[in-house]
C-alpha positions in Angstrom: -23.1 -0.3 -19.3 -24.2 -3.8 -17.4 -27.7 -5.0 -16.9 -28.1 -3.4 -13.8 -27.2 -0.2 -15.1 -29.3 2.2 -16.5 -28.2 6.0 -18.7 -29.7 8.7 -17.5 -29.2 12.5 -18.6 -26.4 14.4 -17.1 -29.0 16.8 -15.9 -30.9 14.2 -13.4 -27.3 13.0 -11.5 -27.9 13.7 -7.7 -26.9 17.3 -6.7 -23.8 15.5 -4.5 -22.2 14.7 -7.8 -23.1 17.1 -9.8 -21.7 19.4 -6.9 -18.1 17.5 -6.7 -17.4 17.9 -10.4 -18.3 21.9 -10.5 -16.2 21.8 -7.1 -13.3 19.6 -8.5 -13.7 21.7 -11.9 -12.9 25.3 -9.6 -10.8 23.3 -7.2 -12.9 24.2 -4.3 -12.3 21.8 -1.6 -14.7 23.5 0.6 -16.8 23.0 -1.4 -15.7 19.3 -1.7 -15.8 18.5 1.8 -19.0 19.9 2.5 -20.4 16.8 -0.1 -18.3 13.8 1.5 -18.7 11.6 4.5 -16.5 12.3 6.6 -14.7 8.5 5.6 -15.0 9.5 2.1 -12.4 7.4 -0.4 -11.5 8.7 -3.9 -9.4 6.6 -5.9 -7.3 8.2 -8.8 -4.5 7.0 -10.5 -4.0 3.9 -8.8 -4.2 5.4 -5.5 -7.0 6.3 -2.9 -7.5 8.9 -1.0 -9.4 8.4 2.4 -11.0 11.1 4.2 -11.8 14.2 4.0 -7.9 16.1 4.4 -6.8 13.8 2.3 -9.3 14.3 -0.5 -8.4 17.7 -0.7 -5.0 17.3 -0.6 -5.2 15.2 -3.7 -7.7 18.1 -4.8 -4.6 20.6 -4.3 -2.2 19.0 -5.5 -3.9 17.9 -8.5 -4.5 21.4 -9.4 -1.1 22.4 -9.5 0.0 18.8 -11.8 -2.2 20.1 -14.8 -4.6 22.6 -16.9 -7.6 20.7 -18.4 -10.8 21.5 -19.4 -14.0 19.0 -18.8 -16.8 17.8 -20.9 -19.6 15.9 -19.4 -20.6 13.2 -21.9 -22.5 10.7 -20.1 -23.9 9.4 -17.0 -25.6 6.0 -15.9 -27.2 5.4 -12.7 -26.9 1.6 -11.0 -29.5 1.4 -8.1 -30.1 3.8 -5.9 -26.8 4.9 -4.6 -24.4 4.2 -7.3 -23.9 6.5 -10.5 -21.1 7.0 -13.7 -20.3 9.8 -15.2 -18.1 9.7 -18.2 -16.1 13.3 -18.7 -14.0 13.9 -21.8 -11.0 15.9 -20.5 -8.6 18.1 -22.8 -5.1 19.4 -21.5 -1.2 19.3 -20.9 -1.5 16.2 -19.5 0.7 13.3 -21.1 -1.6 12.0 -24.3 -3.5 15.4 -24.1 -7.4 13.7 -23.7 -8.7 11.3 -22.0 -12.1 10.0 -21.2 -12.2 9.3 -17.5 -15.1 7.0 -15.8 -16.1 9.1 -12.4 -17.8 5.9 -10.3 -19.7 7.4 -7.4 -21.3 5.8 -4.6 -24.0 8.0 -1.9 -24.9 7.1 0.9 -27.7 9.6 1.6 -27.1 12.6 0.2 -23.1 12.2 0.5 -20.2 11.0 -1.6 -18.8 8.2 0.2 -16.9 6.7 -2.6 -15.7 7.7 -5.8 -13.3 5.8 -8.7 -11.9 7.7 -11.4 -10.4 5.5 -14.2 -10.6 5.4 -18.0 
């Protein structure tokens, strides 16, 4: 957490992203696109993802890599448009748990940019 950054309880992230995690968690990328611009960028692994097919093709394909379970743990909000939220995730991934930072950035109501790294 910076200076500009303030935590917040999971409970008062914007609906957008508290949508996209439920949706990622069920792999629902209907559900998905109906939250992101339509230039949206996720950024996973060293590798972004821009627009909406190609968000949930990295959804789909995802799915099929591993089996993990998600634990919110915390969440920060930095200005209006900008939010964190930290998710503990258990599963057959190599190492087996990880806690991954989920950076979004809204504009409006919309994801139009997300970063997911330790």
């Amino acid at each position: 957490m910076t200076d500009s950054t303030v935590r917040i309880d999971i409970a008062d992230l914007p609906a957008a992203v508290r949508q996209f995690v439920a949706a990622l968690d069920a792999r629902d990328t209907a559900a998905v696109a109906g939250i992101l611009t339509p230039q949206a960028s996720v950024t996973d692994e060293g590798r972004t993802h821009t627009g909406i097919p190609s968000i949930t093709e990295w959804i789909a394909d995802a799915a099929s890599a591993f089996t993990y379970t998600s634990t919110p743990v915390a969440a920060e909000r930095a200005g209006t448009d900008r939010f964190t939220l930290t998710q503990h995730l258990e599963g057959d991934f190599p190492g087996g748990s990880v806690d991954l930072h989920y950076r979004f950035t809204l504009e409006g109501a919309l994801i139009s940019n997300l970063v997911i790294a330790p």
